[in-house]
TORZA-86992 format. One record per atom (N, C-alpha, C): residue in three letters; x, z, y. Coordinates in steps of 0.05 Angstrom, whole numbers, plus 32768, in hexadecimal, padded with zeros to 4 digits. Layout:
REM residues N
alaXZY;...
END
This chain:
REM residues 348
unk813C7FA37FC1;unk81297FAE7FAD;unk81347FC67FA0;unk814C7FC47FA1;unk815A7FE27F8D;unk81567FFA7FA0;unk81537FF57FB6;unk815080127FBC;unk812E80197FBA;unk8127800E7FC1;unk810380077FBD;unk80FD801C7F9A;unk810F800C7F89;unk8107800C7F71;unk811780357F6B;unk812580337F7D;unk812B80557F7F;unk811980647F80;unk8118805B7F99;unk8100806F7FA9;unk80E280697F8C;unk80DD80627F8C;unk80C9805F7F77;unk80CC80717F65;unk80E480707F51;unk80EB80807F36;unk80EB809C7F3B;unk80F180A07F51;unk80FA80BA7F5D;unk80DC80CF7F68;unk80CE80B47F70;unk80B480C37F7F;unk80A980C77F63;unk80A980BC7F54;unk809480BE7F35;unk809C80C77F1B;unk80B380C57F1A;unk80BA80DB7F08;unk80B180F17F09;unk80AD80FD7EEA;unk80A781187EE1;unk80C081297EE5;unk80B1813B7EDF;unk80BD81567EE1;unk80E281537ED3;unk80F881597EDE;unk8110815F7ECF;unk810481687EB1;unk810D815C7E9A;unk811B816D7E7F;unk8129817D7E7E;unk812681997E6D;unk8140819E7E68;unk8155818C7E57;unk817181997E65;unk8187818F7E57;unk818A81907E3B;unk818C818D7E28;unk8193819B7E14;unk81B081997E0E;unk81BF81A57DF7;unk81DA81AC7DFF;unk81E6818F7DF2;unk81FD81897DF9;unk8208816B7DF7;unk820B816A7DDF;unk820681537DCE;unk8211814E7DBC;unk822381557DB1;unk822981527D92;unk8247814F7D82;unk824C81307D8F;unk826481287D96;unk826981117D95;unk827A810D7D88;unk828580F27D7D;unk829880EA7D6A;unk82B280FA7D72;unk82C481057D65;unk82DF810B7D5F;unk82EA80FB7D79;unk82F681007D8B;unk830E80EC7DA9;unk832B80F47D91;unk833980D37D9B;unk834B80D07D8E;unk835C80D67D97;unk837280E77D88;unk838780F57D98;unk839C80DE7D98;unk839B80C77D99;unk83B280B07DA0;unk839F809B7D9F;unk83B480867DAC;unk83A280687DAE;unk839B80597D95;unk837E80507D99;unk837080447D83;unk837380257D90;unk837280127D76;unk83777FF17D6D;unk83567FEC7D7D;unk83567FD17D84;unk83347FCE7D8D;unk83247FC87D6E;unk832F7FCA7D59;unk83217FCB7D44;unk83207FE27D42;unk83307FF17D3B;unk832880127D37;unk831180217D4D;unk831180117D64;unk830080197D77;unk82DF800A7D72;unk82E47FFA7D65;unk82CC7FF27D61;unk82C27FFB7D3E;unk82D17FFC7D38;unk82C9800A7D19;unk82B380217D1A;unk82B980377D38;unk82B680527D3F;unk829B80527D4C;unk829480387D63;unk828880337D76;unk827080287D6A;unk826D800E7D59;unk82637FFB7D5D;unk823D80097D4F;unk8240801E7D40;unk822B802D7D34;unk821480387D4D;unk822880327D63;unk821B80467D7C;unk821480297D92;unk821980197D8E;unk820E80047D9E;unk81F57FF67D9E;unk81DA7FF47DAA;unk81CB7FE27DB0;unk81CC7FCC7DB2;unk81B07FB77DA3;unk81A47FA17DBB;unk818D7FA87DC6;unk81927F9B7DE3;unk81707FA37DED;unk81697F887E02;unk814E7F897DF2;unk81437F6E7DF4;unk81297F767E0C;unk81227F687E23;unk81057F607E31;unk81027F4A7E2E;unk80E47F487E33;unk80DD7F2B7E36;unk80EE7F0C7E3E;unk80FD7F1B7E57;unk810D7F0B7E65;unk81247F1C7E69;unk81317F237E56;unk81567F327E5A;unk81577F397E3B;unk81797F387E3C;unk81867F3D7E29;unk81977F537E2C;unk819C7F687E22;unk81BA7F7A7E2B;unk81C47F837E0D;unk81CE7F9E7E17;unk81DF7FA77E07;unk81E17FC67E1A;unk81D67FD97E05;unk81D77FF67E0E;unk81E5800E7DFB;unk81ED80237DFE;unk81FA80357DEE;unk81F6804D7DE9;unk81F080617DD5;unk81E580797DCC;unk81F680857DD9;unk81F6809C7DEE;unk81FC80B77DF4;unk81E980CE7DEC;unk81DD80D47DDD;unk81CC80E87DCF;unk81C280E57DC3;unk81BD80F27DA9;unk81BA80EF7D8A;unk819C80E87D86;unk818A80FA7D9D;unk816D80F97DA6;unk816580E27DAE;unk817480CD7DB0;unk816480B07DB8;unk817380A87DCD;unk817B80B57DEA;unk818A80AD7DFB;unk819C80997DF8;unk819D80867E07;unk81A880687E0C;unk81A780657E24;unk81C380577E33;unk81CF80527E49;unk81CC80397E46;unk81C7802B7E60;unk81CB80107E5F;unk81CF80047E7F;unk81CE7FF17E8A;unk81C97FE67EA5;unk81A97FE57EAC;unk81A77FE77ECC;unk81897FE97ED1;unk81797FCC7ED2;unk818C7FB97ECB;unk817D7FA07ED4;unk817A7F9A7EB3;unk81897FA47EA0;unk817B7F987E87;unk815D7FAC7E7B;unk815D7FC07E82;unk813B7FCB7E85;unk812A7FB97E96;unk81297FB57EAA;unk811C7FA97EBF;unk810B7F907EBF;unk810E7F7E7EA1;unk81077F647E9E;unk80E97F617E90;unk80DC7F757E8C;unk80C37F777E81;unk80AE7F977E79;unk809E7F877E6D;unk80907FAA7E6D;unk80997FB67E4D;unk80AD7FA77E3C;unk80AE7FB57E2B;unk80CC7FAE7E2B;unk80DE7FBC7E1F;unk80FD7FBF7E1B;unk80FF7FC57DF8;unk81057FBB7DE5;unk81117FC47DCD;unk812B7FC17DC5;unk81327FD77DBE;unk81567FE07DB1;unk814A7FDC7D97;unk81697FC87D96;unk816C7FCF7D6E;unk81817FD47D6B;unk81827FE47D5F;unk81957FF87D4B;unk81A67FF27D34;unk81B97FF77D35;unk81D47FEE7D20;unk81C77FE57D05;unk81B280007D09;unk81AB80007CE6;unk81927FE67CE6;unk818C7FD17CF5;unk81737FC57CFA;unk815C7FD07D01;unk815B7FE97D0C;unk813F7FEF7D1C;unk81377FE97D2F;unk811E7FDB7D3B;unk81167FD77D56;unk81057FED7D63;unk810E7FF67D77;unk8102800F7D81;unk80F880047D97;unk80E680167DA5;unk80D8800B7DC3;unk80E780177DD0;unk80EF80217DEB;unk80F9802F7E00;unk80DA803C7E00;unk80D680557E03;unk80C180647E0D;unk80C780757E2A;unk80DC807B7E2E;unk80E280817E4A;unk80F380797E5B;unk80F7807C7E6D;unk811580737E81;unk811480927E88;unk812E80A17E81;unk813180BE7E8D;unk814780BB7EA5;unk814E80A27EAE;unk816180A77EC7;unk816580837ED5;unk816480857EE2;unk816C80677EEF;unk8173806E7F0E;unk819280587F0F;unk819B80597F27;unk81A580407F2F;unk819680357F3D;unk8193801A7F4E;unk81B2800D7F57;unk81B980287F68;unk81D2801E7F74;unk81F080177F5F;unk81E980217F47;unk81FE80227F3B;unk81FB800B7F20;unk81DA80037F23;unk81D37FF67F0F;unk81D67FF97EEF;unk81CE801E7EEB;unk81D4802C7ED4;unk81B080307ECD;unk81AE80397EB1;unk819280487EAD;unk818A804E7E8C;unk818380667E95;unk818780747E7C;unk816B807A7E6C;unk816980757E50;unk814F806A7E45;unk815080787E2D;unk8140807C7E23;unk813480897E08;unk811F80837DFD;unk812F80807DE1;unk811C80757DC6;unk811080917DB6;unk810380947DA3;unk80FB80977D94;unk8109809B7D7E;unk811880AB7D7D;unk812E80AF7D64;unk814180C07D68;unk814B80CE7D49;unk815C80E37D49;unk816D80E37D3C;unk818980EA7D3F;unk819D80E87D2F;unk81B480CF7D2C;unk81AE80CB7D48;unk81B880AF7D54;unk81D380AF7D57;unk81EE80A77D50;unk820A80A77D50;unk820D809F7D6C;unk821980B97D7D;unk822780B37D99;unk823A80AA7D9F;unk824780A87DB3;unk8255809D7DC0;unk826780B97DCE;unk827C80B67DCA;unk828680C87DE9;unk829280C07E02;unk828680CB7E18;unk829280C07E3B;unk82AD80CF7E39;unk82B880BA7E45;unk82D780C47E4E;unk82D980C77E6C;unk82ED80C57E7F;unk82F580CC7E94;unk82FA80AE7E9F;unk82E580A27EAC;unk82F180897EB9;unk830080917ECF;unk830280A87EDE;unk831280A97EF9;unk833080AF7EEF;unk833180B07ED6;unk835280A77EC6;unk835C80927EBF;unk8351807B7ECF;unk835380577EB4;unk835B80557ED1;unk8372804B7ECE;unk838F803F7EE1;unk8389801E7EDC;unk838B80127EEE;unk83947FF77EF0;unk83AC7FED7ED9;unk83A67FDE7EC5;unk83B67FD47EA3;unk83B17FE47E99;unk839C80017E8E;unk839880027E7D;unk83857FFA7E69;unk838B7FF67E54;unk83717FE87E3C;unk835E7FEB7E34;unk83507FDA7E41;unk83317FE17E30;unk83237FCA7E19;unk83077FD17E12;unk82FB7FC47DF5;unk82DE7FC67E06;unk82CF7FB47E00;unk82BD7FB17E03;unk82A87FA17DEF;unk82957FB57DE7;unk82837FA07DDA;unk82687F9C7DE3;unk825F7F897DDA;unk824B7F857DE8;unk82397F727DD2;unk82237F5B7DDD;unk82157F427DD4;unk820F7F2B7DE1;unk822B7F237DE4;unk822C7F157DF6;unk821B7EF47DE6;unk820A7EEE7DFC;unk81F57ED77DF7;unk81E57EE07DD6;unk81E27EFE7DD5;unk81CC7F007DB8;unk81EA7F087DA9;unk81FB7EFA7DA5;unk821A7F057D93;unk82197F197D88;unk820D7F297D7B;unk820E7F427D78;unk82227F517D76;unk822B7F737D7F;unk82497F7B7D73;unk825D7F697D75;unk825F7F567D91;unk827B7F557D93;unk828B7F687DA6;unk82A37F5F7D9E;unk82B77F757DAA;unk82D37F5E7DB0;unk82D87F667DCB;unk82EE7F607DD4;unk82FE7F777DE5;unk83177F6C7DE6;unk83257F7D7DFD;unk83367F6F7E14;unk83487F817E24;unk83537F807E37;unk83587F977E50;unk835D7F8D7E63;unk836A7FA17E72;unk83507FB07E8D;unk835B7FCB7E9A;unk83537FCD7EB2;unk835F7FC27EC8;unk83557FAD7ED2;unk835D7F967EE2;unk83697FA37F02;unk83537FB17F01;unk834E7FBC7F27;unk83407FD67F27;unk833E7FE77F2F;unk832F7FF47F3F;unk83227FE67F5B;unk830C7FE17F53;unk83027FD27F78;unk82E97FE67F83;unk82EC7FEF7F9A;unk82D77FFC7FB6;unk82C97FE87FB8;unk82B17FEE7FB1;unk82997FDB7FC8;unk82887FE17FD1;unk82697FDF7FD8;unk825D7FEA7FED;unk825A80037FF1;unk825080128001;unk824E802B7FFD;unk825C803E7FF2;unk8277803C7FE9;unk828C80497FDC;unk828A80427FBE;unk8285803B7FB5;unk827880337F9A;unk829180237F8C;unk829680367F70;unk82B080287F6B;unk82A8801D7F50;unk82B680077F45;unk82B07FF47F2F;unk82C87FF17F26;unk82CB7FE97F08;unk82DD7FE47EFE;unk82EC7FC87EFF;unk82FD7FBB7F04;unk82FE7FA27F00;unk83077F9E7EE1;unk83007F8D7ECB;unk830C7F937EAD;unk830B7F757EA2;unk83247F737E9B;unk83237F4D7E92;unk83237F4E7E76;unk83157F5E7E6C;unk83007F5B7E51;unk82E97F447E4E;unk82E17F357E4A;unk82D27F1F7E46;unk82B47F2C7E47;unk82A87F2A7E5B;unk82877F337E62;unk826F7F1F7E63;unk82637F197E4C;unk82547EFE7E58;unk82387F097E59;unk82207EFB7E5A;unk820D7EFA7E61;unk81FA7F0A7E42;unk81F17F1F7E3D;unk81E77F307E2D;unk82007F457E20;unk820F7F417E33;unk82217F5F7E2D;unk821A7F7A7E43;unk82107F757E59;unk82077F817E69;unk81F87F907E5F;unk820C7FB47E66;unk81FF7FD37E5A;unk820F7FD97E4C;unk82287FCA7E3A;unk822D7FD07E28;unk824C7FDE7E2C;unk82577FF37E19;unk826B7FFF7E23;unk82897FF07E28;unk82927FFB7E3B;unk82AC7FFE7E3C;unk82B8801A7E37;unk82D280107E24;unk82DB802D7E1A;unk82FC80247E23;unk830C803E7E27;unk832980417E26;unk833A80477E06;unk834C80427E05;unk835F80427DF4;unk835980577DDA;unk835080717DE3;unk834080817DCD;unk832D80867DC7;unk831480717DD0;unk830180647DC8;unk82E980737DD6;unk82F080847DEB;unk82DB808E7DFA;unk82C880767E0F;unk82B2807C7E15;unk82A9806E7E23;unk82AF80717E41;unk82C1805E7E59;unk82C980607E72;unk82B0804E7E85;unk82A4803C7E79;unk8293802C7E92;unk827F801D7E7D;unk827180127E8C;unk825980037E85;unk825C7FEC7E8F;unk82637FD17E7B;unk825D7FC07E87;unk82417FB37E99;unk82517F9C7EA9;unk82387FA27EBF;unk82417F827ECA;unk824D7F7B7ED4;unk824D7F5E7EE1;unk825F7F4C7ED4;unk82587F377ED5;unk82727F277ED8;unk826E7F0B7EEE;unk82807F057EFC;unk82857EF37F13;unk828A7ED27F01;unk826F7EC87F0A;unk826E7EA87F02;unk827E7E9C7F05;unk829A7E897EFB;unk82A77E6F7F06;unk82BA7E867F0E;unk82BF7EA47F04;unk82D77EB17F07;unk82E87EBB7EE8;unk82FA7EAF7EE2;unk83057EAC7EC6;unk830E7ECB7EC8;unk830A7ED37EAA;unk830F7EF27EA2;unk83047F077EBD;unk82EC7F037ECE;unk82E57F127EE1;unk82CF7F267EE5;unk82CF7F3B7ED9;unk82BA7F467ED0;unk82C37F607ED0;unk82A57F737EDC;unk82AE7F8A7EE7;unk82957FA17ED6;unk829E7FB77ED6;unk82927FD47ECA;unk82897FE27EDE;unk826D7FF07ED2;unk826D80077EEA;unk8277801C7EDC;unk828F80387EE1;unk8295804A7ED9;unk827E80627EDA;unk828E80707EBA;unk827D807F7EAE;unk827380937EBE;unk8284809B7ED3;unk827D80BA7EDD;unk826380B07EEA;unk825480A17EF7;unk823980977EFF;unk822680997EEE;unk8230809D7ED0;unk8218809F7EC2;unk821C80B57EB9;unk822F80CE7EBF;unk822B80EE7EB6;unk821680F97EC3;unk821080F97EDE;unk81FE81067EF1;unk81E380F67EE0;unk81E080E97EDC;unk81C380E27ECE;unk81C380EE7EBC;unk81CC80F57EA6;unk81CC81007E8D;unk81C581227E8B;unk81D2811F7EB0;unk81CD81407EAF;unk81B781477EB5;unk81A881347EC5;unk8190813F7ED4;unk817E812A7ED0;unk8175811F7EB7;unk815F81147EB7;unk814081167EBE;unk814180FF7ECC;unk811E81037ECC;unk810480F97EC8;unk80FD80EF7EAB;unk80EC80DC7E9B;unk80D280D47EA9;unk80D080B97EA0;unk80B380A57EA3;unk80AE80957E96;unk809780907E8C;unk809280847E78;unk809980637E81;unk809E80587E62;unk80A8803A7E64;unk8091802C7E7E;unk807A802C7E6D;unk806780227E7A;unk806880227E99;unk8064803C7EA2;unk806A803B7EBD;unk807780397EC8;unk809180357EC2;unk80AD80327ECA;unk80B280157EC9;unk80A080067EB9;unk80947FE47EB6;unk808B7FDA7ECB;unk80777FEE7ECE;unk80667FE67EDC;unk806A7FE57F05;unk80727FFC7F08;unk80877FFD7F20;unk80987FE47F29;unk80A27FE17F19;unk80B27FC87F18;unk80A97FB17F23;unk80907FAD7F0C;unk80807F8F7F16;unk807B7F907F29;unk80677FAB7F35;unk805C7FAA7F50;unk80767FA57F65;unk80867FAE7F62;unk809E7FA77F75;unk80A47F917F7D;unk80AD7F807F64;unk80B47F6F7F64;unk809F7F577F6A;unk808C7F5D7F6D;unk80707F4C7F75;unk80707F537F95;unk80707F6C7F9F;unk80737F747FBB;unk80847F6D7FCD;unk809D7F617FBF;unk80B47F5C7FCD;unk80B97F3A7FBF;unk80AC7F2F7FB7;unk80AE7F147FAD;unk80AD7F037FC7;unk80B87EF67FCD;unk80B27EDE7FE6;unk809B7ECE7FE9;unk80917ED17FFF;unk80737EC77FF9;unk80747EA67FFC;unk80657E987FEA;unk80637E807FEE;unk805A7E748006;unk805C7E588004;unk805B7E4F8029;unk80457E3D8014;unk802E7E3E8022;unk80177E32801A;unk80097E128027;unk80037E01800F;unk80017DF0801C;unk7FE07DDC8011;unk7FCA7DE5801E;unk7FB27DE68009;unk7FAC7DD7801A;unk7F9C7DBE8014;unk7F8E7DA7801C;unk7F7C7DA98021;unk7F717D9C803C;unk7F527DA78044;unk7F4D7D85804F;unk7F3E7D878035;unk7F2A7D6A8031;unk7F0F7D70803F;unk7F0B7D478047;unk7EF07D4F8056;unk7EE07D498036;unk7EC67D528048;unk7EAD7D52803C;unk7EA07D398028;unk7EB07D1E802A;unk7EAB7D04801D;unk7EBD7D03800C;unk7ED17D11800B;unk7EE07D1D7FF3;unk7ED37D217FD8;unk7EB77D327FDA;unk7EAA7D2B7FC6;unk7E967D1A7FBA;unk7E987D047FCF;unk7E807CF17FC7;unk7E887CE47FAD;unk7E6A7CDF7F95;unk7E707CD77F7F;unk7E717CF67F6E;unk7E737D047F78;unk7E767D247F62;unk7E5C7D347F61;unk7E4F7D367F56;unk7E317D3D7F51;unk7E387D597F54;unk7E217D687F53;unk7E1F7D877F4F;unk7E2E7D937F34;unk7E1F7D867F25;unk7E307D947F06;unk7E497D877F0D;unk7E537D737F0F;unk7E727D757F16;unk7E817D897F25;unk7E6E7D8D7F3A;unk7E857DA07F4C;unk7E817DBD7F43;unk7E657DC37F34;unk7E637DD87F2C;unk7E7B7DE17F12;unk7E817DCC7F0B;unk7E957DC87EEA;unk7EB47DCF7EFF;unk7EBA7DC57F0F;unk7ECF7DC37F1C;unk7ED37DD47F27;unk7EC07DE77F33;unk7EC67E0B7F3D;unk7EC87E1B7F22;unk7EBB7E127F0F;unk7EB57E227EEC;unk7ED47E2A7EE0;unk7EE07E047EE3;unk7EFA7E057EDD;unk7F167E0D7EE5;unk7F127E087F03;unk7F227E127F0D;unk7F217E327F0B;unk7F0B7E397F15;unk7F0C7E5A7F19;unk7F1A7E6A7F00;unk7F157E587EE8;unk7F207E657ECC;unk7F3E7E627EC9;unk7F447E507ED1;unk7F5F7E477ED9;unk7F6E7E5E7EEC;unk7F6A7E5F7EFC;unk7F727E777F16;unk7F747E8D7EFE;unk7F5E7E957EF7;unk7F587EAE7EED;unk7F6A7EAF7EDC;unk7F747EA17EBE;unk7F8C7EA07EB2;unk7F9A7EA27EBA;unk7FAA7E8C7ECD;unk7FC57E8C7EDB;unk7FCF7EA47EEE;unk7FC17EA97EF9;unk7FCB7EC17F0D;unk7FD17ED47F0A;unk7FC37EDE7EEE;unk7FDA7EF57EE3;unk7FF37EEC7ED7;unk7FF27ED57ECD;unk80137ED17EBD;unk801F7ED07ED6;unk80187EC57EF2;unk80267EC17F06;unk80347EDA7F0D;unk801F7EF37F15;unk802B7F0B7F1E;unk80377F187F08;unk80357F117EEF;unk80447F1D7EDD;unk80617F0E7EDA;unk80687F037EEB;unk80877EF97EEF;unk80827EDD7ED5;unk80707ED17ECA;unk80787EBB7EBF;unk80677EA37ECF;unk80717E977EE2;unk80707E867EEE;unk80667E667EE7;unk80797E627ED0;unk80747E467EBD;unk80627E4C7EA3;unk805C7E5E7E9D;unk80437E697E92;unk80297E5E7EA9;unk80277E6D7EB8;unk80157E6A7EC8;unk800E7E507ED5;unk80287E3E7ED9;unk80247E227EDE;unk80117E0B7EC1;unk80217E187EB8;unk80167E097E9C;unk7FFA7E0C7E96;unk7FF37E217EA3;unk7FD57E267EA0;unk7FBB7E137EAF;unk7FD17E177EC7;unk7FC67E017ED7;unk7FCB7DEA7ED8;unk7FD87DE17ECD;unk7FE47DBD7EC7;unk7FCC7DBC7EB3;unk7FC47DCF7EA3;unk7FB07DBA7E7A;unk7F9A7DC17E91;unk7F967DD57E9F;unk7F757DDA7EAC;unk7F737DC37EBB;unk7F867DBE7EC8;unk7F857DA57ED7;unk7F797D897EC9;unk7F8F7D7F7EB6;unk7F887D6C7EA3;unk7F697D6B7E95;unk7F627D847E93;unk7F457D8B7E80;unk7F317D867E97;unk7F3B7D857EAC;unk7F1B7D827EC5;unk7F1B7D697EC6;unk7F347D5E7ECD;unk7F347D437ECF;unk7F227D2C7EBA;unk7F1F7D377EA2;unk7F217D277E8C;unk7F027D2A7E87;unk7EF37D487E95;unk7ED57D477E93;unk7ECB7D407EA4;unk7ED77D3C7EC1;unk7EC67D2B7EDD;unk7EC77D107ED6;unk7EA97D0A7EDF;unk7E9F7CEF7EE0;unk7EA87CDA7EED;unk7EB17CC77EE1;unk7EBC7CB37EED;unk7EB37CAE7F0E;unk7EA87CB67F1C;unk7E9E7CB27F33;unk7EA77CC17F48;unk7EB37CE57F37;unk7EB87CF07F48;unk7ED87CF57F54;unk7EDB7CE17F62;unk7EFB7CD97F62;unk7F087CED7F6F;unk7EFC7CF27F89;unk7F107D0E7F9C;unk7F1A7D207F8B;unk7F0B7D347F79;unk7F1D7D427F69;unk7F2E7D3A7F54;unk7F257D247F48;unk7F367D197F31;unk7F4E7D0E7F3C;unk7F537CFC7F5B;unk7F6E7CF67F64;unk7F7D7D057F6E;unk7F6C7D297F7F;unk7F7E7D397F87;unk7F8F7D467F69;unk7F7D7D4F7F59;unk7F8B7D5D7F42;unk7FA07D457F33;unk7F9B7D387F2E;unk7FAD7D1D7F28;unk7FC87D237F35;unk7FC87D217F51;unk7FDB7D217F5C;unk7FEA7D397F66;unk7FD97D527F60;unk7FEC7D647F5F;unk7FF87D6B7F49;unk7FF27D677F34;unk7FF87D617F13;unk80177D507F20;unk801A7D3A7F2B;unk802D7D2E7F26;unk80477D357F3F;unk803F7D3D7F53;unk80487D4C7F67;unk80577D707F56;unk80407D747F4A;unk80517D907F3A;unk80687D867F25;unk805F7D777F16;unk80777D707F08;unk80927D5D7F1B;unk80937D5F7F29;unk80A77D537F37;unk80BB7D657F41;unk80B67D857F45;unk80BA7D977F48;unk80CB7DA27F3E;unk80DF7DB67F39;unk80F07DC07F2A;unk80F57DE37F27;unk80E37DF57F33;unk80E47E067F33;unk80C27E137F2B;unk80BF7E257F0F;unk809F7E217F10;unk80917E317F29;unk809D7E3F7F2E;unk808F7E487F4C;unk80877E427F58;unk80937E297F67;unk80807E147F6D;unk80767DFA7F62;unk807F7DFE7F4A;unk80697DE97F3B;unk804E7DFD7F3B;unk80457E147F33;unk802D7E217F38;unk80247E207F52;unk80287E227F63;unk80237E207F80;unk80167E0A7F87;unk80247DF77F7C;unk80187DDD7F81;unk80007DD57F74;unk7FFC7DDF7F63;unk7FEA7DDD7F4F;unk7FCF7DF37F5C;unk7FD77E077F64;unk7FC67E127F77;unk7FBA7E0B7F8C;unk7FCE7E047F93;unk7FC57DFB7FB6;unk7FB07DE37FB7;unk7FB97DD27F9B;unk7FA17DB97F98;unk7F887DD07F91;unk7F8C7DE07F82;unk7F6F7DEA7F75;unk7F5C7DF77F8E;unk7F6C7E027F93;unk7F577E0C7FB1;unk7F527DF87FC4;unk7F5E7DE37FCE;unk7F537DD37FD9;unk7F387DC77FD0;unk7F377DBA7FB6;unk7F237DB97FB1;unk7F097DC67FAF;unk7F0E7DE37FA1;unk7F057DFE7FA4;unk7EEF7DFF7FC9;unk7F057DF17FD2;unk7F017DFA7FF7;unk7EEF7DE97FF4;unk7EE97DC97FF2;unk7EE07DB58002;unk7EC87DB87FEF;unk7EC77DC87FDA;unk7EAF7DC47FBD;unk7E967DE57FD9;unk7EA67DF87FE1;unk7E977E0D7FEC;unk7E8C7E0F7FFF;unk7E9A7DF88012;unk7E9A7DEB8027;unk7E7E7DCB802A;unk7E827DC08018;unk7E5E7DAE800D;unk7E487DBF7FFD;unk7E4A7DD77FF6;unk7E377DDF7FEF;unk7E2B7DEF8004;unk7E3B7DFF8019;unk7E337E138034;unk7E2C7DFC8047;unk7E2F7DE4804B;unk7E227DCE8058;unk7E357DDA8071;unk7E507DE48075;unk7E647DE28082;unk7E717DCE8087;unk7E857DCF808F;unk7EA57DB8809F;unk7EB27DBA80AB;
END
């Protein structure tokens, strides 16, 4: 999908910005700073940024709104908000750079006069030298730890990463890594499950070439891209819809089955957007009460639909993934759907 999601940003982006000339950035310290003193300096310039479904942690490089972060903590919905040291919640209104392979992407708010950050030279950070990292880790806000440059490690494509046994957990992702005089060297970016102190940076120099040559799109569509992607390349379900005979509905009158296409169809019609909108157990849920609510207005007589929905109600909850708890829940609905279109066209 990441190269997919390239090729996309690239075909639809606007026009290059001009550059404008770089920032003042904070004073570089002419000797080594304490990881308090480094965070005393830093922590004014750090983000949270929240989607629907992600948590990170991103960092001011330009006074104009610019914020660095990783590409997978943009990626989780159609809206992204940074809050700001001082408690402001801003929207992201653009993405001016994203790069897949490196899992970097560069975003802008709505604001001026923003305390930066300055990049240092990651192709200078030797294996034991010290780094600080802060981040939010699980929501934590502004914490800060440190430790060492573990490794330099090569991996695909030439692509080099930091190895750094600074403590990285889950909503620190985006957030800086800095060297000893408090410049920014990498972006945190992974850390390896069930691997104690194992957690790696992507270096800074991957995110200078963005900075130089941006090229903006709006949130929305840069949202929106996404979904469609990720809907295009989603794994298609393996379908499994029941095709009842025709005495299936004996006992179910006209207004019953007419109520039972009414309901269901409303049902579909709800669910299927939460579905393609990536919330899955949203969309189940829709169909589990629609389910329950048909059940509860068919006539005692009309049993075929009341035992199929019954039992896919209890077949879905048995389930453990809502993906296919919705599915299941589908697959009964059109069946019925089928055998209800199928007695009225005097087909079989």
């Amino acid at each position: 999908m990441v190269a997919m999601v390239a090729s996309v940003l690239l075909g639809c982006a606007s026009h290059p910005v001009p550059v404008a000339p770089p920032p003042e950035h904070p004073p570089v310290a002419s000797r080594s700073l304490t990881p308090a003193d480094i965070a005393a300096r830093s922590l004014p310039s750090v983000v949270t940024m929240r989607t629907a479904r992600t948590l990170g942690t991103g960092f001011i490089v330009r006074a104009d709104g610019w914020i660095a972060t990783n590409l997978h903590v943009v990626v989780g919905g159609p809206r992204v908000l940074v809050t700001l040291r001082d408690g402001r919640e801003l929207p992201v209104i653009e993405v001016l750079a994203a790069s897949p392979d490196h899992d970097l992407a560069l975003v802008r708010v709505e604001a001026h006069g923003l305390p930066v950050l300055a990049l240092g030279d990651s192709d200078a950070m030797r294996a034991g030298d010290p780094i600080v990292a802060i981040g939010n880790p699980m929501g934590l806000e502004d914490t800060v730890s440190n430790g060492l440059v573990s490794a330099r490690r090569k991996v695909e494509k030439g692509l080099e990463v930091l190895q750094v046994s600074a403590p990285i957990a889950p909503g620190s992702s985006g957030g800086p890594l800095f060297n000893d005089r408090g410049e920014v060297i990498g972006v945190a970016t992974a850390v390896v499950e069930g691997g104690q102190n194992l957690a790696f940076g992507m270096p800074v120099r991957y995110l200078v070439p963005m900075m130089e040559k941006p090229a903006p799109i709006a949130f929305a569509e840069f949202a929106a891209l996404i979904a469609n992607l990720r809907q295009a390349n989603a794994p298609k379900p393996r379908r499994s819809v029941p095709r009842y005979p025709l005495p299936f509905l004996d006992g179910c009158s006209q207004e019953a089955q007419k109520l039972s296409v009414k309901m269901i169809g409303a049902a579909i019609e709800a669910g299927a957007p939460l579905y393609n909108g990536g919330k899955p157990d949203a969309c189940y849920h829709v169909y589990d009460g629609a389910a329950s609510d048909l059940v509860r207005k068919l006539p005692a007589t009309c049993r075929g639909p009341a035992k199929a929905l019954g039992d896919a109600q209890r077949h879905a909850a048995s389930l453990t993934e809502p993906v296919a708890q919705a599915w299941a829940m589908r697959d009964a609905f059109d069946g019925v759907l089928d055998v209800i279109t199928r007695k009225q066209d005097g087909t079989d």
